[in-house]
Backbone of each chain as ProteinMPNN parsed JSONL, in Angstrom:
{"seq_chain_A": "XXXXXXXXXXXXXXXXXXXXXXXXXXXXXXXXXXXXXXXXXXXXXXXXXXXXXXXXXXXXXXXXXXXXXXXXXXXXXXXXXXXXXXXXXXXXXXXXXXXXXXXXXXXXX", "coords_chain_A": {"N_chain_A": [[-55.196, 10.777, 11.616], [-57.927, 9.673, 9.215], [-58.31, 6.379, 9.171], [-60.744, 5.042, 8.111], [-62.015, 2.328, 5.546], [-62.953, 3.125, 2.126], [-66.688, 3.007, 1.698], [-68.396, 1.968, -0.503], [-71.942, 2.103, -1.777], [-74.249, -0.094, -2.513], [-75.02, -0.012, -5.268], [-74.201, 1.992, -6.455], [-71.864, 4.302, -8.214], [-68.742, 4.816, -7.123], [-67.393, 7.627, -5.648], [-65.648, 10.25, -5.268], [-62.468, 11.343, -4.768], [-58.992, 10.68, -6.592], [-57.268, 11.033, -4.461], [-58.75, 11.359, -2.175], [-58.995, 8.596, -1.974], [-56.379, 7.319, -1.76], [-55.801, 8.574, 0.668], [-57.531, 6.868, 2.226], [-57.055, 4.551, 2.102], [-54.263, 4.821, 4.185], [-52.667, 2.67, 6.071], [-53.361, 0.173, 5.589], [-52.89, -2.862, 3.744], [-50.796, -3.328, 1.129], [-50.105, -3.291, -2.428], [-47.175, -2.193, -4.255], [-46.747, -1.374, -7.424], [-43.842, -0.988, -8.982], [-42.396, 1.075, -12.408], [-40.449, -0.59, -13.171], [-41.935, -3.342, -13.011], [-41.163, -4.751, -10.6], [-42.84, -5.237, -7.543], [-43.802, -3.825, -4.297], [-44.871, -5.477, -1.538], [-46.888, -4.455, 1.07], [-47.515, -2.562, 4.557], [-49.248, -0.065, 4.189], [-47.677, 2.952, 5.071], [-47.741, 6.067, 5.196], [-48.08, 8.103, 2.693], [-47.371, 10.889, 0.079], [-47.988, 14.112, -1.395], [-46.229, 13.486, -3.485], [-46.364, 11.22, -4.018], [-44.342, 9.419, -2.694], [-43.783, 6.678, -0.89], [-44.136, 5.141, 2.109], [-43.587, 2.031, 3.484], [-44.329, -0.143, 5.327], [-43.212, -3.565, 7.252], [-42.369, -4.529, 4.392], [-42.366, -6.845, 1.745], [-40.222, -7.489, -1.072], [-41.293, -8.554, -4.378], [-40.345, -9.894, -7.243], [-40.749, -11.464, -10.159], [-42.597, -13.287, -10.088], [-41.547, -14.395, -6.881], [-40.875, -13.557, -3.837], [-38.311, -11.688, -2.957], [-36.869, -10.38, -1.277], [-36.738, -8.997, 2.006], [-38.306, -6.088, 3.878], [-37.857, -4.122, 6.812], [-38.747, -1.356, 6.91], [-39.43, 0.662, 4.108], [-38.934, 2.898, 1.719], [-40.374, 4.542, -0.745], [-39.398, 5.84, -3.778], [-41.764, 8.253, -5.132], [-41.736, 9.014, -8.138], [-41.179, 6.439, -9.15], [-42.938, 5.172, -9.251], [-46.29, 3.131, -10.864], [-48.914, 2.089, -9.808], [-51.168, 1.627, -6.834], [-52.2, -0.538, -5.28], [-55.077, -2.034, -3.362], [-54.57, -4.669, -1.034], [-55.776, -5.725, 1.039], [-59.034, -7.429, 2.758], [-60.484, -8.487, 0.524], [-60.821, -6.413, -1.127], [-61.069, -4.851, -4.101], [-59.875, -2.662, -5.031], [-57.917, -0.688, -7.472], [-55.88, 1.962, -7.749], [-54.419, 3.64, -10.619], [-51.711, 5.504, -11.892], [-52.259, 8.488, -12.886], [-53.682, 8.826, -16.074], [-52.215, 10.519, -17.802], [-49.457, 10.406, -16.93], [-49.025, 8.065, -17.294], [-48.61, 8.294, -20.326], [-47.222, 10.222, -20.278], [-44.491, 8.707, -19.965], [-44.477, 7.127, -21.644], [-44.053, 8.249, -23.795], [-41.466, 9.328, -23.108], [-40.723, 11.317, -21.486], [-40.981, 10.625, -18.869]], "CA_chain_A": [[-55.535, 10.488, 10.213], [-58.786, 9.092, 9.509], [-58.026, 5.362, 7.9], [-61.595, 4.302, 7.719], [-62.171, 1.953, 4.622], [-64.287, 3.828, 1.802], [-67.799, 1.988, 2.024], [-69.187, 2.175, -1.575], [-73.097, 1.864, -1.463], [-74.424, -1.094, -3.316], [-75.2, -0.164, -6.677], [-73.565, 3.6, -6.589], [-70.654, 4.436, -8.563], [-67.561, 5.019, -6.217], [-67.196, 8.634, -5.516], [-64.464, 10.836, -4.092], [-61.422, 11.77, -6.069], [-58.342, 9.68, -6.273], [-56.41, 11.373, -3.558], [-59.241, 10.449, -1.126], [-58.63, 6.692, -2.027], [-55.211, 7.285, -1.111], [-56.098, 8.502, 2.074], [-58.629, 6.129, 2.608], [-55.993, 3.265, 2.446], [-53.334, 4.531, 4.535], [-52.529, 1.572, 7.145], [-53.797, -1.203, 4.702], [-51.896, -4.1, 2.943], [-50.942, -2.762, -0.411], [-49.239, -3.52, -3.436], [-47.094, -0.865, -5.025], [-45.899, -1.771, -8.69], [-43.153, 0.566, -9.651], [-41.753, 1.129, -13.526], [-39.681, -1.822, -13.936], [-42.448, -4.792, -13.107], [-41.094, -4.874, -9.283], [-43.724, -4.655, -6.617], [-43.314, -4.219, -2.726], [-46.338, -5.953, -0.862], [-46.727, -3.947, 2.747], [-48.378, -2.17, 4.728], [-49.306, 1.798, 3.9], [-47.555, 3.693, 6.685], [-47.907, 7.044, 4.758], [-47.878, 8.39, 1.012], [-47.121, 12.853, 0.028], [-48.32, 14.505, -2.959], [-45.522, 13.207, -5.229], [-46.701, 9.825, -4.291], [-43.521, 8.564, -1.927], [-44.571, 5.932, -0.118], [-43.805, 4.83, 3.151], [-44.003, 0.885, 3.874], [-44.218, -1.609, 6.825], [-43.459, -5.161, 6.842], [-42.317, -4.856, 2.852], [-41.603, -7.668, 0.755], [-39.849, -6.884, -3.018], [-41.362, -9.113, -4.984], [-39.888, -9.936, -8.577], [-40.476, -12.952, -10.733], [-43.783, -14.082, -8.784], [-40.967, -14.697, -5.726], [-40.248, -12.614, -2.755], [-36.788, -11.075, -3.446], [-36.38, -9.14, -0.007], [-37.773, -8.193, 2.983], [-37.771, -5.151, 4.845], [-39.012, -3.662, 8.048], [-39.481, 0.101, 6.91], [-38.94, 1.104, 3.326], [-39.72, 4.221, 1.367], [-40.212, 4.096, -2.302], [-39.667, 7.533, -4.494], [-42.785, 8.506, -5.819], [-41.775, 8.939, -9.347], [-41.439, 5.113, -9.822], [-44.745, 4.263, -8.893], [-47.334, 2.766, -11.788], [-50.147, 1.696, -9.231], [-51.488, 1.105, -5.145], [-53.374, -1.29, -5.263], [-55.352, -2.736, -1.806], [-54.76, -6.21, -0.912], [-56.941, -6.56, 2.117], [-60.417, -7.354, 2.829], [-61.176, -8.284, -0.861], [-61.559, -5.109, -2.238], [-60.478, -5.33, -5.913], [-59.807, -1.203, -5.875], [-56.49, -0.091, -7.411], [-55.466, 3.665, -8.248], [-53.906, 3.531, -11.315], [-51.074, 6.781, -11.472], [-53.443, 9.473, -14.093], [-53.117, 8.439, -17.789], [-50.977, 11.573, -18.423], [-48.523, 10.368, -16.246], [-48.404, 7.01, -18.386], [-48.519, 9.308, -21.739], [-45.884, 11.058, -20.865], [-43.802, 8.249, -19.778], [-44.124, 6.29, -22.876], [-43.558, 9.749, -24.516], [-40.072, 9.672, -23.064], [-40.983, 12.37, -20.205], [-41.17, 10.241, -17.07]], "C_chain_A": [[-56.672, 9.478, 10.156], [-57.86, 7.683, 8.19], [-59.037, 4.063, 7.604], [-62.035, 3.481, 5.928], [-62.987, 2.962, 3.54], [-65.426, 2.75, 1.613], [-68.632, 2.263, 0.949], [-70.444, 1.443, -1.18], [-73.087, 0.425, -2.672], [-74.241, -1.264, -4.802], [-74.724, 1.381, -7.437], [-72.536, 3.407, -7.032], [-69.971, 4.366, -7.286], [-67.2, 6.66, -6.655], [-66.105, 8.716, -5.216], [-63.07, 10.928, -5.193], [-60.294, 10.628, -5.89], [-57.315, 10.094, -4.992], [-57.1, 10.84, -1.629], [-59.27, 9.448, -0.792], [-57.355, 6.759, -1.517], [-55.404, 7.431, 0.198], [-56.984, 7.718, 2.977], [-58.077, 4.532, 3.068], [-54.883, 3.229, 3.126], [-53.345, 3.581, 5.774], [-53.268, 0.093, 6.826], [-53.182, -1.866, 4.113], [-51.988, -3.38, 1.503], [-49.717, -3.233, -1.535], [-49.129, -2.097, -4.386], [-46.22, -1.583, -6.317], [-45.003, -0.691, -9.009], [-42.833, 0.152, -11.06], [-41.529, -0.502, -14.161], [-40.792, -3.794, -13.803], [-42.264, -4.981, -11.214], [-42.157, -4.566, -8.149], [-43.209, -4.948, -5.009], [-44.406, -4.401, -2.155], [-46.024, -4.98, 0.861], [-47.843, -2.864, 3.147], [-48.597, -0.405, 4.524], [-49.027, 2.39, 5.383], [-48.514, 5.208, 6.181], [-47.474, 7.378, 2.905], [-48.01, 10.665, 1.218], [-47.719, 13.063, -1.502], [-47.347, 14.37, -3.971], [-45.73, 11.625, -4.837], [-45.341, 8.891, -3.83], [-44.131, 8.096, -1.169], [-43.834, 5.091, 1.355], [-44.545, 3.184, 3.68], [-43.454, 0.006, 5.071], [-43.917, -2.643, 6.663], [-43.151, -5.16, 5.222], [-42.295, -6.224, 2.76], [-41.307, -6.912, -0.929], [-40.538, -8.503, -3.428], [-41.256, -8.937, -6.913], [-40.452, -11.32, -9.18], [-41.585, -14.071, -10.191], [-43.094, -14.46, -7.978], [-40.71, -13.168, -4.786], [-38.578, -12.739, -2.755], [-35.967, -10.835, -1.809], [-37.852, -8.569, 1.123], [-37.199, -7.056, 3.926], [-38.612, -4.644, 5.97], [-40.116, -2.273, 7.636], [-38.902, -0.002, 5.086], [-39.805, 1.913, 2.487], [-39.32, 3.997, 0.0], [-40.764, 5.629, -3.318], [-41.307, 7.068, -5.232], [-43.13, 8.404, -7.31], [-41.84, 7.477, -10.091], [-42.734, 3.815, -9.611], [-45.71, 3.939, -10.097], [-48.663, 2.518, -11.037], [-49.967, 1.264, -7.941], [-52.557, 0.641, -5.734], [-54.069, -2.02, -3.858], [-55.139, -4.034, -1.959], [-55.766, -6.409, 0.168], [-58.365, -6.514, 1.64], [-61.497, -7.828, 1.377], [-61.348, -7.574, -1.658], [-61.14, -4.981, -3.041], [-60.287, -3.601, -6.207], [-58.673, -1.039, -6.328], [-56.617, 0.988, -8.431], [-54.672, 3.254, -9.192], [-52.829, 5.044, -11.551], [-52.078, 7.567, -13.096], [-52.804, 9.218, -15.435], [-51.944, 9.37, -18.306], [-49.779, 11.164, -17.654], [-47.928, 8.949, -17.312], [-48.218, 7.17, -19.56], [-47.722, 9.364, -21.46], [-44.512, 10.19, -20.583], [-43.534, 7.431, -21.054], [-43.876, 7.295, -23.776], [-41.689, 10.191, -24.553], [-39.845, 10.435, -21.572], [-40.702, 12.333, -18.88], [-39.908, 10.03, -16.653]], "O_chain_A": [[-56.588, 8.484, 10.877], [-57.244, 7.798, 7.131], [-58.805, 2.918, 7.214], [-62.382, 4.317, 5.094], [-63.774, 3.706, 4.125], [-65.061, 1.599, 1.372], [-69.688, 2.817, 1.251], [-70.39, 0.436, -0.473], [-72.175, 0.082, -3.424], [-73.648, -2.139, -5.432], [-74.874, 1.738, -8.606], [-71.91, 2.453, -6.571], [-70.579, 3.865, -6.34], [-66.801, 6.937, -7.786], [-65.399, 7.756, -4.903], [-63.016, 10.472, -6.335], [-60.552, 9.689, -5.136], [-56.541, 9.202, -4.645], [-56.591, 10.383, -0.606], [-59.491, 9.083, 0.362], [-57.259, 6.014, -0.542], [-55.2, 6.47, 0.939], [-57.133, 7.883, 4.188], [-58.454, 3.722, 3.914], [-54.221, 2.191, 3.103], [-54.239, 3.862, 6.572], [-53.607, -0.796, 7.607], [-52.413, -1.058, 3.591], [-53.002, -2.985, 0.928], [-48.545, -3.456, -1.231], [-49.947, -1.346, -4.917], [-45.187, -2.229, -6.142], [-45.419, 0.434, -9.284], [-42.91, -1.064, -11.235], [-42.046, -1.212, -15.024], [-40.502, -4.897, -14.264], [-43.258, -5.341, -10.583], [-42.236, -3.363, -7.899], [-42.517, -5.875, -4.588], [-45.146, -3.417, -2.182], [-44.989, -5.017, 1.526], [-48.741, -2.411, 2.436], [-47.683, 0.314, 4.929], [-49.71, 2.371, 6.407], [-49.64, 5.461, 6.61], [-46.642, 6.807, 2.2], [-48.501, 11.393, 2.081], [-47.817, 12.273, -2.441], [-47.422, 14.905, -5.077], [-45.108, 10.826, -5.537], [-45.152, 7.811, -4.389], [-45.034, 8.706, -0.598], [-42.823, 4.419, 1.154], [-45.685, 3.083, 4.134], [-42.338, -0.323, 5.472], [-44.401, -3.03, 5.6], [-43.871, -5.992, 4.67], [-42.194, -6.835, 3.824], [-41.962, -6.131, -1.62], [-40.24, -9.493, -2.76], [-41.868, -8.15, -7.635], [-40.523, -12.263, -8.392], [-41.453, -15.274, -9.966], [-43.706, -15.474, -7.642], [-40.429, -12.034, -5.173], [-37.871, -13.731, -2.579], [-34.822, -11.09, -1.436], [-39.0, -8.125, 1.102], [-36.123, -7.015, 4.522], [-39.837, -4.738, 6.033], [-41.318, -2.064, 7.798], [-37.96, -0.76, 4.854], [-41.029, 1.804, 2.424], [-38.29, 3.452, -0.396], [-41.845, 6.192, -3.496], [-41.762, 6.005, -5.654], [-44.18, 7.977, -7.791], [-42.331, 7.267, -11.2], [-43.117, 2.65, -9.711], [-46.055, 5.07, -10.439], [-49.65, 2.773, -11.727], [-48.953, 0.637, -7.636], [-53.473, 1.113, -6.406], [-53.221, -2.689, -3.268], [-55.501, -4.586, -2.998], [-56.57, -7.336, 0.069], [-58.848, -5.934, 0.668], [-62.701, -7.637, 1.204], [-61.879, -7.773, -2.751], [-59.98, -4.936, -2.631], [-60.483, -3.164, -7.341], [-57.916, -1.287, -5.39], [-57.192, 0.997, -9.519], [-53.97, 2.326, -8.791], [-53.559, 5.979, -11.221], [-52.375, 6.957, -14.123], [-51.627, 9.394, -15.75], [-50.999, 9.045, -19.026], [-48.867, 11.94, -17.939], [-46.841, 8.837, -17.879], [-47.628, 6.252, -20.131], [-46.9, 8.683, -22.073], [-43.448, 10.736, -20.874], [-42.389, 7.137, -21.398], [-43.299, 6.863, -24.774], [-40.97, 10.835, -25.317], [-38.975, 10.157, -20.747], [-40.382, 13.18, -18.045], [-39.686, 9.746, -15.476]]}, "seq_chain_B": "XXXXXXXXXXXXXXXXXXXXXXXXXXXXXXXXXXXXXXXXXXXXXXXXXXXXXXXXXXXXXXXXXXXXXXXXXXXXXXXXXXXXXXXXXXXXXX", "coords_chain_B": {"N_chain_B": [[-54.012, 6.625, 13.307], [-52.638, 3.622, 14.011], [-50.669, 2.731, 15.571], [-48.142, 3.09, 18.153], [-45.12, 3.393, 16.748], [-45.528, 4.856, 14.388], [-46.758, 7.169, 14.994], [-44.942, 9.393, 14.505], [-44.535, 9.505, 11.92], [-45.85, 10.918, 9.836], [-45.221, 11.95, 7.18], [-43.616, 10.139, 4.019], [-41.204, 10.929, 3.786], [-40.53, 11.412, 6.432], [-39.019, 9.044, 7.324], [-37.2, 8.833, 5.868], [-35.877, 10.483, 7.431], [-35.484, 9.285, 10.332], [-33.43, 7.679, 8.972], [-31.379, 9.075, 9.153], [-27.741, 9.209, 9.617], [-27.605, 6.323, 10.101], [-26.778, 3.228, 8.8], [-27.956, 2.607, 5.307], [-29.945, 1.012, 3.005], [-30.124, 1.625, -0.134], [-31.908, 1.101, -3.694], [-31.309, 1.79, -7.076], [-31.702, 3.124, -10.365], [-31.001, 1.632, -13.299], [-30.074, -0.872, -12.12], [-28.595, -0.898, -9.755], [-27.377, -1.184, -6.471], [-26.972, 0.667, -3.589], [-25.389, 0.549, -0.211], [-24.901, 2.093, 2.599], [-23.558, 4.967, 5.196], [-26.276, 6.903, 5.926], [-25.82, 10.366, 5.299], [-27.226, 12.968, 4.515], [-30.178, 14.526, 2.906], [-32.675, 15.219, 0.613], [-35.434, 16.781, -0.525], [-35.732, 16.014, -3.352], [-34.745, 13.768, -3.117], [-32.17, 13.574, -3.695], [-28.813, 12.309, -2.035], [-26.332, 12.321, 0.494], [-24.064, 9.934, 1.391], [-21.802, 7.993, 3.359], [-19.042, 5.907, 3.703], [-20.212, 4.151, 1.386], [-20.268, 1.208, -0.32], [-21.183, 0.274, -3.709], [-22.94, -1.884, -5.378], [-23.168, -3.397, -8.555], [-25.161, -4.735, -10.997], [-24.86, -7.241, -12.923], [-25.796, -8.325, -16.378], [-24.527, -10.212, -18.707], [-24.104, -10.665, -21.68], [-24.155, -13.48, -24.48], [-22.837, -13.704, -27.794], [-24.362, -14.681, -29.019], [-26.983, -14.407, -27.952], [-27.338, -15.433, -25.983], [-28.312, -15.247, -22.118], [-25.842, -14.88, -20.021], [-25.473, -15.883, -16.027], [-26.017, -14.172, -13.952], [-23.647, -10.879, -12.442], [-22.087, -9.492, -9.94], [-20.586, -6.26, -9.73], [-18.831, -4.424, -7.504], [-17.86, -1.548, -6.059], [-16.662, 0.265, -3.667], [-16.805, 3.8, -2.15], [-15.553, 6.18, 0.083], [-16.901, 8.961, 0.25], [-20.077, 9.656, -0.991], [-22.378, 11.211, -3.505], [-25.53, 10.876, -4.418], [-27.688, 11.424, -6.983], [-30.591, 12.697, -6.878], [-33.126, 11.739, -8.77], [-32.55, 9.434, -9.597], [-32.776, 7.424, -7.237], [-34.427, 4.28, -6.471], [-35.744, 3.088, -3.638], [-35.286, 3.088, -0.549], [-34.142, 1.683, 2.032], [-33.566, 0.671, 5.598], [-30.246, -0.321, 6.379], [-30.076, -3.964, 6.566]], "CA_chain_B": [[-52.795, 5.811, 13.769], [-52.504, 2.662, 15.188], [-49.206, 2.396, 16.044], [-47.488, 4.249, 18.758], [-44.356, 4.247, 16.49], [-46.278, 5.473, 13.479], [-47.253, 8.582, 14.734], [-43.792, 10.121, 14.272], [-44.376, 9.379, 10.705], [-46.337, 11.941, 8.962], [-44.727, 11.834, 5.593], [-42.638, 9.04, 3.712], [-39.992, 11.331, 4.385], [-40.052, 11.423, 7.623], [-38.746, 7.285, 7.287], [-35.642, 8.852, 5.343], [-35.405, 11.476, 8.349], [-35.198, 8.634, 10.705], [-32.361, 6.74, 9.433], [-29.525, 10.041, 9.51], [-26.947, 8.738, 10.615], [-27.314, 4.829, 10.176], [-26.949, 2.772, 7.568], [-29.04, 2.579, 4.659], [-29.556, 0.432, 1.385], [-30.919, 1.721, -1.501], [-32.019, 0.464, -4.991], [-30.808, 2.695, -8.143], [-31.931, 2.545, -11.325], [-29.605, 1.067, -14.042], [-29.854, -2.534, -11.825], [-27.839, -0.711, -9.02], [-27.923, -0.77, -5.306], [-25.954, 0.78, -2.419], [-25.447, 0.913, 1.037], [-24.049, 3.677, 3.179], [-24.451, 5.454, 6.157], [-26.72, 8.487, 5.141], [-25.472, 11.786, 6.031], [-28.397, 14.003, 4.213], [-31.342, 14.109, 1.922], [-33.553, 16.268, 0.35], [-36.913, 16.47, -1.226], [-35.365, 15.166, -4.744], [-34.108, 12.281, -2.086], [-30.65, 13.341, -3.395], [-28.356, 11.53, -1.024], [-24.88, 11.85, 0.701], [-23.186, 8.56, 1.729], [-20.316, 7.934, 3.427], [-18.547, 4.052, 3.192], [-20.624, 3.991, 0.739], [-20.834, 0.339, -1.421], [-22.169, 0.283, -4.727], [-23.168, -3.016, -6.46], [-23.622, -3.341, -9.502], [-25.88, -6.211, -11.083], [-24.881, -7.103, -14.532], [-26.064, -10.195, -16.75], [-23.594, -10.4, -19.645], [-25.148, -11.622, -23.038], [-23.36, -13.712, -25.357], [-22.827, -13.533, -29.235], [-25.728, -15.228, -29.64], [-28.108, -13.99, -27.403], [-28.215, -15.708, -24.516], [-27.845, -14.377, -21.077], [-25.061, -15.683, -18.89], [-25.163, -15.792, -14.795], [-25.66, -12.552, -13.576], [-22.479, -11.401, -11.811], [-22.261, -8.574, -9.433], [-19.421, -5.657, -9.216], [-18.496, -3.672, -6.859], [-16.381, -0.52, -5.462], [-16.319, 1.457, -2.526], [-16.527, 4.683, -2.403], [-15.545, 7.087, 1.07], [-17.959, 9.993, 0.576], [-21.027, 9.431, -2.148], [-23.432, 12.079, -3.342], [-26.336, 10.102, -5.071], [-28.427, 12.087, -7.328], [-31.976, 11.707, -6.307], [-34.067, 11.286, -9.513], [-31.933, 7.78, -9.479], [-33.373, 6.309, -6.698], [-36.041, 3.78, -6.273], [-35.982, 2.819, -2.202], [-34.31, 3.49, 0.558], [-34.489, 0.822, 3.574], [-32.692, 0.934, 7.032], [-30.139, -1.732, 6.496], [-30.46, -5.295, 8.121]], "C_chain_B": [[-52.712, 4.721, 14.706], [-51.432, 2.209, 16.096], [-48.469, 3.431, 16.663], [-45.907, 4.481, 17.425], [-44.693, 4.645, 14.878], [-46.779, 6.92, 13.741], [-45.676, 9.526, 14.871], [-43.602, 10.044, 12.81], [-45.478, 9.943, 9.998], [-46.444, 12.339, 7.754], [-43.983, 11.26, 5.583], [-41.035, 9.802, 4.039], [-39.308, 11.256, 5.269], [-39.016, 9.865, 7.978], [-37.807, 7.421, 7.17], [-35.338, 9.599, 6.698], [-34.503, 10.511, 9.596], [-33.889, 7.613, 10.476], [-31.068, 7.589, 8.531], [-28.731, 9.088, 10.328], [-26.491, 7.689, 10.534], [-27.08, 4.69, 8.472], [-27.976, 2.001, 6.584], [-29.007, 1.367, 3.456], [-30.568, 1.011, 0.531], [-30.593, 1.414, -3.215], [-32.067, 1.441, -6.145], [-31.58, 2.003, -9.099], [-30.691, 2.05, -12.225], [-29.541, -0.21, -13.019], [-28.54, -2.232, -10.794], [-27.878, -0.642, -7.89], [-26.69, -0.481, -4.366], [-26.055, 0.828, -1.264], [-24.395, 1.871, 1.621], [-24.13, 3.938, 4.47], [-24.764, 6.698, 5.591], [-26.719, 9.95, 6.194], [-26.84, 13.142, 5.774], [-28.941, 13.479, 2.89], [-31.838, 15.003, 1.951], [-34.695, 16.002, -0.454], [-36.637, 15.707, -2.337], [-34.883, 13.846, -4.375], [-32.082, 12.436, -3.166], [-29.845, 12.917, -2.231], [-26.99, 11.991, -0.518], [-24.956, 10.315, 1.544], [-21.681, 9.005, 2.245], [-20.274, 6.384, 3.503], [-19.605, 3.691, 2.937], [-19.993, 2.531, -0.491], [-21.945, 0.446, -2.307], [-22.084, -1.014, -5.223], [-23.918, -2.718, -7.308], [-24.073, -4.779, -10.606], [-25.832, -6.404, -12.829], [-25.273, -8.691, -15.156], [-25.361, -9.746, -18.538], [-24.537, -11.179, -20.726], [-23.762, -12.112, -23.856], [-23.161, -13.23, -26.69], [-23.95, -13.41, -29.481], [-26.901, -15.039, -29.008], [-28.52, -14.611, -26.237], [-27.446, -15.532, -23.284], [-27.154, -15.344, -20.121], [-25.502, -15.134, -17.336], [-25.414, -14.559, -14.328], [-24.365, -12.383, -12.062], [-22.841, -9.596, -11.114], [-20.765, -7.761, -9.29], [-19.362, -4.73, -8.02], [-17.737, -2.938, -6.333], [-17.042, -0.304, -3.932], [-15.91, 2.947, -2.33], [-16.88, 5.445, -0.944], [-16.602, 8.059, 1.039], [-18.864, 9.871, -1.21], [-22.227, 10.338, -1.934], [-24.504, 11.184, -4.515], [-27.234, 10.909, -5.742], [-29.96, 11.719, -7.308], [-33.454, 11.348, -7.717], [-33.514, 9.666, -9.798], [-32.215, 6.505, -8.535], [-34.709, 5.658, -6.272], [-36.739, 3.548, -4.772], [-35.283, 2.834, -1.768], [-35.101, 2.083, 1.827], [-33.923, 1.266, 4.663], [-32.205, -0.674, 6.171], [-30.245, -2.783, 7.429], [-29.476, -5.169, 8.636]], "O_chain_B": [[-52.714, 4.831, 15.932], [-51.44, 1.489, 17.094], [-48.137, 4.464, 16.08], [-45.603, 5.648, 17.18], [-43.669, 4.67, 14.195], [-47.139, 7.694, 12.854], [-45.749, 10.495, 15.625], [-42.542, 10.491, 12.371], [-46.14, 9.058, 9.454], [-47.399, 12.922, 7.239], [-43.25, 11.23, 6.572], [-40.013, 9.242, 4.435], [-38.088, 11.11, 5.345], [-38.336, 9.845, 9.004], [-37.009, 6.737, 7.811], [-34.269, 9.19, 7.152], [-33.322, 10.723, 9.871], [-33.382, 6.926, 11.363], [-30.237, 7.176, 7.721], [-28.99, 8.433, 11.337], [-25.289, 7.521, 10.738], [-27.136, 5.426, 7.486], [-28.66, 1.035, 6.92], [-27.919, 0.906, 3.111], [-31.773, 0.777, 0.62], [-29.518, 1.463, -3.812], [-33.146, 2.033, -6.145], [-32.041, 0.865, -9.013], [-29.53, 2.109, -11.818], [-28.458, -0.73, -13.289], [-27.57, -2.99, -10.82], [-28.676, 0.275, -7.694], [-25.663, -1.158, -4.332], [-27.16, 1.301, -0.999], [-23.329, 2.262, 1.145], [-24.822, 3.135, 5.096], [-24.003, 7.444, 4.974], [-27.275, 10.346, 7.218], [-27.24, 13.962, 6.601], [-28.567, 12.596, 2.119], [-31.78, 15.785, 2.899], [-34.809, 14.922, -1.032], [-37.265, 14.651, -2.418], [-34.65, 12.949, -5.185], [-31.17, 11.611, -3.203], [-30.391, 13.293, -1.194], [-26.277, 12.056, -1.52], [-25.908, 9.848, 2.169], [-20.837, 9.818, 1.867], [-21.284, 5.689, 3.388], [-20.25, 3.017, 3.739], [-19.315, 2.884, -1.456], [-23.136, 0.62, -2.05], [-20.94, -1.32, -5.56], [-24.966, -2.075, -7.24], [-23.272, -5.674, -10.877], [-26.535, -5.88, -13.693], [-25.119, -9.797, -14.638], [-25.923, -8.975, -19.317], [-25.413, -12.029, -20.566], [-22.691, -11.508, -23.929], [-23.374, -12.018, -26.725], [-24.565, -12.469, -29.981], [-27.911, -15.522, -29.521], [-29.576, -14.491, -25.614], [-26.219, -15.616, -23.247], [-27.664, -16.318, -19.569], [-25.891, -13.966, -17.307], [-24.441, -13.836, -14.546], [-24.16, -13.158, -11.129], [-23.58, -8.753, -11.622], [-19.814, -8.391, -8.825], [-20.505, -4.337, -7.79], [-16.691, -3.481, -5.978], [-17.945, -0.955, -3.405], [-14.718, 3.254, -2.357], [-18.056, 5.495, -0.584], [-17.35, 7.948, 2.01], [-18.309, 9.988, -2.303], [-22.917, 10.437, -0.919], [-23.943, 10.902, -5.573], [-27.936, 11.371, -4.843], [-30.428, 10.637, -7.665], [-34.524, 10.797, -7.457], [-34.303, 8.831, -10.24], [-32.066, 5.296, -8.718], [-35.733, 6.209, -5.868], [-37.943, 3.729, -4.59], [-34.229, 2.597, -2.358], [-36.247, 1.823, 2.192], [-33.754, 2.485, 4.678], [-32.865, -1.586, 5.673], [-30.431, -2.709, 8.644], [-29.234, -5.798, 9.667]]}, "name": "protein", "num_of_chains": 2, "seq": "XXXXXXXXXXXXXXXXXXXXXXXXXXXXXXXXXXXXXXXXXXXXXXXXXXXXXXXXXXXXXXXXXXXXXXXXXXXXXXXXXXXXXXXXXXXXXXXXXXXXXXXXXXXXXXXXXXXXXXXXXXXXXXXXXXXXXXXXXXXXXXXXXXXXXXXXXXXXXXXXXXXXXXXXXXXXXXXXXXXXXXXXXXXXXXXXXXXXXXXXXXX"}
């Protein structure tokens, strides 16, 4: 699996769809927010097309505190709101596609 | 892959595949979490359990609105089928 950074040019938008950003970050420090406000800081082992995620080194963090730590933990897909990168500076985070937050405040999700 | 034991991991699934057998904890919605040992799983991450613990995390409100202590219950339950749009994570337990 390639898990080279993506290397936006200087003054170029940011190409590539959002699934390539996913793949572009697996084995990077990440923050996953799910539903309820809860995020697990760790590292991207692996993520699937419903967006389960597979983490290293977790922490749960609640309440701006670390709740829990775990070695391995996998986090359903459906309660995901956003991956966001923590390393290296890079300020990118995937947000899950507006229709997904439509239809959740719709009732749907 | 940098990690020799990363390349047995292919999909987040594969993480649940890995811990048949042992025991697990996972976090429910409704402010619920259990541990088990997990017998099977499936794409919906429906679950069996066996000595299966469930806690349950409740914070009691008063009359008047303000939230007491949060207090935790719990059963035990021999064989547990977990329906899988209910859960949020699965760990290996410590």
């Amino acid at each position: 699996m390639d898990s080279a950074s993506p290397e936006p040019q200087a003054n170029a938008p940011l190409a590539g769809s959002p699934s390539d950003f996913l793949k572009n970050i697996v084995g990077k420090k990440v923050k996953v927010r799910i539903g309820s406000g809860v995020d697990y800081h760790g590292q991207l082992t692996c993520l699937d097309g419903y967006m389960n995620v597979a983490l290293e080194d977790a922490e749960e963090w609640a309440n701006g505190r670390v709740t829990a730590r775990y070695g391995d933990c996998f986090v359903r897909g459906n309660n995901g709101e956003y991956v966001c990168v923590l390393e290296q500076g890079l300020r990118l985070a995937f947000s899950l596609s507006q229709s997904v937050i439509r239809s959740r405040r719709l009732g749907w999700g | 892959m940098d990690q020799l034991a990363n390349s047995t991991l292919a999909e987040p699934l594969d993480l649940v595949k890995l811990a048949l057998g042992e025991r697990v904890f996972i976090k429910l919605r409704g402010e619920r979490t259990v541990t088990g040992i997990l017998h099977a799983y499936d794409a919906h991450m429906n679950l069996v359990m066996s000595q299966a613990e469930e806690s349950i995390h409740i914070v009691d409100v008063t009359d008047d609105g303000q939230a007491l202590p949060p207090r935790v219950e719990k059963r035990e339950v021999e064989m547990l089928f977990v329906r899988g749009d209910g859960v949020i994570m699965i760990a290996p337990a410590p």
